[in-house]
N, C-alpha and C positions, 0 to 999 in steps of 0.2 A: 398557471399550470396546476394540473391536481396534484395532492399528495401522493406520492408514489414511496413513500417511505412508513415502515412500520408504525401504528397509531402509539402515540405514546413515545416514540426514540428520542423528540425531541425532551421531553421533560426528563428522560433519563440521559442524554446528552449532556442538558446541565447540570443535575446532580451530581453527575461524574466528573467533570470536570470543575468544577466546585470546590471541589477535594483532593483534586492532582496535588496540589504545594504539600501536602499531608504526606506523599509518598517520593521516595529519593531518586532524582534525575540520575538517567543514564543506567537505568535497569534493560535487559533482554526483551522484557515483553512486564504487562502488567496483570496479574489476577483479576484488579478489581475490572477488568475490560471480558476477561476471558470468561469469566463468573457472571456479563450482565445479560440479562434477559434478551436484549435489543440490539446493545451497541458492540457484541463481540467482532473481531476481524474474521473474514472470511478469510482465512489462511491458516495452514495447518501452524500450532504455537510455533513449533520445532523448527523448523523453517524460516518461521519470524526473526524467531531469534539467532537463529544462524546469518541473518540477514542483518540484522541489526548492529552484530559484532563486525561483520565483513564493512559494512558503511561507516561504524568508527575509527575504522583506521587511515579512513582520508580524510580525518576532522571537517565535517561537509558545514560549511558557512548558509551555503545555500539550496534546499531540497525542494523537486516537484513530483508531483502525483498524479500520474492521469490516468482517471477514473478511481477518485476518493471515494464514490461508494457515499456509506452511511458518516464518511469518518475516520474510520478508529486506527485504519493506517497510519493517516494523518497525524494521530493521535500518537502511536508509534514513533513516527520520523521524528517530532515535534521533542518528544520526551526521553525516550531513549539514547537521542541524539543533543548534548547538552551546548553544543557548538554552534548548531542553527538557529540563526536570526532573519533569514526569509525562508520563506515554504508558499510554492504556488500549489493553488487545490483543483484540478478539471474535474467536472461530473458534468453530463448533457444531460442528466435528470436534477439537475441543480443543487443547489450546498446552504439547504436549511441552517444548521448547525453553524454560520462564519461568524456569525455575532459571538455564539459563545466562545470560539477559539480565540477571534477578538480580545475579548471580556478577558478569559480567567488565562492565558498566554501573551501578557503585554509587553514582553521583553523578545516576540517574536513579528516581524510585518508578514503581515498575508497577501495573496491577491487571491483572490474566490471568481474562479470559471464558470458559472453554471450555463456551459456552452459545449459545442464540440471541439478536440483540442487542435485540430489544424485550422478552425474558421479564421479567417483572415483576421478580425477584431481578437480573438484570443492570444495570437502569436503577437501581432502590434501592442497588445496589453502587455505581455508577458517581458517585452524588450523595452518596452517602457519602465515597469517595475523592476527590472534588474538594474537598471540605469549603471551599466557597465559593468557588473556582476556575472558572474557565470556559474550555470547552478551547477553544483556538487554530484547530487547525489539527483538519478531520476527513476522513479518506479511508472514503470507501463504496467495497465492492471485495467486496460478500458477494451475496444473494441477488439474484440481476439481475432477479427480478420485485419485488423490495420496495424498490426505493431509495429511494422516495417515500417508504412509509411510515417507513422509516430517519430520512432525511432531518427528517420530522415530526416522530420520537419525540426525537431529541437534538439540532436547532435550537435547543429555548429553554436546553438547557444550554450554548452557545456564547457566545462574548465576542464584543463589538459589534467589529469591523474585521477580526473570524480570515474564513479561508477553510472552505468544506464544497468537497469534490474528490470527483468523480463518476468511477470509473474507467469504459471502455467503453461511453463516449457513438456510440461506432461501432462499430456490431455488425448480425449479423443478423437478419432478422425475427423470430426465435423467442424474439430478448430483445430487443426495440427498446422495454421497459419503462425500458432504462436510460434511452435517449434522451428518453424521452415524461417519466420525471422529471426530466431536466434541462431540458426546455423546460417543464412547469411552474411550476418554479423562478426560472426566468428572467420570468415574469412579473408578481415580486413583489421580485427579486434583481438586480445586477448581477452578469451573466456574462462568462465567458469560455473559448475553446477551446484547448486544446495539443491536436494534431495534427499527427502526424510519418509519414507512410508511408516515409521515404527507407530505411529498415533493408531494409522488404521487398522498395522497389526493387533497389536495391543485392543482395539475397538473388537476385532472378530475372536479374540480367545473371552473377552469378556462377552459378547454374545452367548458364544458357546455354554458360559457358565449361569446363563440367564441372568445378567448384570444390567440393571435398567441405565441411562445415562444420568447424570447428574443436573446438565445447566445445557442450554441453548446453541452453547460452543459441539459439546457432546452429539446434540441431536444431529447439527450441522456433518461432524465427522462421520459419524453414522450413519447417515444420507450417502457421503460421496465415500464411503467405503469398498464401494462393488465397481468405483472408476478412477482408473488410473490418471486424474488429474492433480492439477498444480507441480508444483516446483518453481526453482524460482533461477533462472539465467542470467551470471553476473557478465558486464561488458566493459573491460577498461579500456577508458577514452583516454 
């Protein structure tokens, strides 16, 4: 498979994670992610963090992610969250990066998807590595036409009190599938919304004042300023 991920992520993947044990577990969100060139999350901070408070209060044992992206989610769930000791990662552009979570997260087991998350072998994987477990905490953050079906296919592998986390419950028309599965959801579910636009507020009065961005994270915000996406859909199981 060709690289499909920024040239260079991975050598700053390891450097960063190198030096996780340097900074103290069970933070909001982490600077030194937010501040790197490469490996920032594609999610507004504020949200993150709202997210990452709401997930500690079900002490999640065991967290999955479908569509890890570059990472730094992961990265996230992994750190923030100082109770988890499995964490499953889906990407269908595959998960460069497992070696080192591997490496420098040894008090955590992985299992690394670099598949699509309903393909029959990923589900059989996935019930295999729980081996009676039931994940915690699940973030959907992959195909924003298939949340529902997501949602479907690993609900009944879920433990009764975890959360399912809907990313880009606000978006526009051309993916409002995300929204239409979280309001499915919520008809069966007790829900809930984290919604934060203040970043990109905040991003248009500093325009105004002709404020350059800072880091990578910045430019990102800046870009999806002018669209009403993300948010993040909580669903207790």
């Amino acid at each position: 498979m060709p690289n499909v991920f920024p040239e260079g992520l991975m050598a700053e993947v390891e450097s960063l994670l190198s030096q996780h044990h340097n900074w103290p577990d069970g933070q909001d969100s982490y600077s030194q992610l937010f501040d790197s060139q490469l490996f920032f999350p594609l999610q507004r901070r504020r949200e993150l963090e709202a997210m990452m408070r709401r997930c500690r209060q079900v002490n999640p044992s065991t967290v999955a992610v479908i569509g890890s992206d570059k990472g730094s989610d992961l990265f996230h769930f992994v750190k923030c969250l100082p109770t988890v000791r499995r964490a499953i990662a889906c990407e269908i552009r595959g998960t460069p990066y497992a070696a080192a979570f591997q490496k420098y997260f040894p008090e955590v087991s992985f299992l690394f998807l670099p598949t699509g998350s309903r393909d029959p072998g990923a589900l059989s994987k996935t019930r295999r590595f729980l081996a009676g477990h039931k994940i915690d905490v699940l973030f959907i953050d992959g195909d924003k036409c298939t949340f529902k079906e997501d949602f479907a296919a690993y609900r009944p592998l879920m433990a009764s009190g975890g959360l399912a986390l809907m990313h880009d419950i606000c978006c526009p028309p051309d993916t409002a599938s995300c929204f239409d599965a979280f309001t499915e959801a919520a008809k069966t579910h007790l829900t809930e919304k984290i919604v934060d636009m203040t970043e990109y507020d905040e991003d248009r009065e500093a325009v105004k004042r002709g404020e350059p961005v800072r880091n990578s994270y910045g430019h990102w915000v800046r870009y999806w300023s002018n669209y009403p996406t993300c948010g993040v859909g909580v669903i207790g199981i």
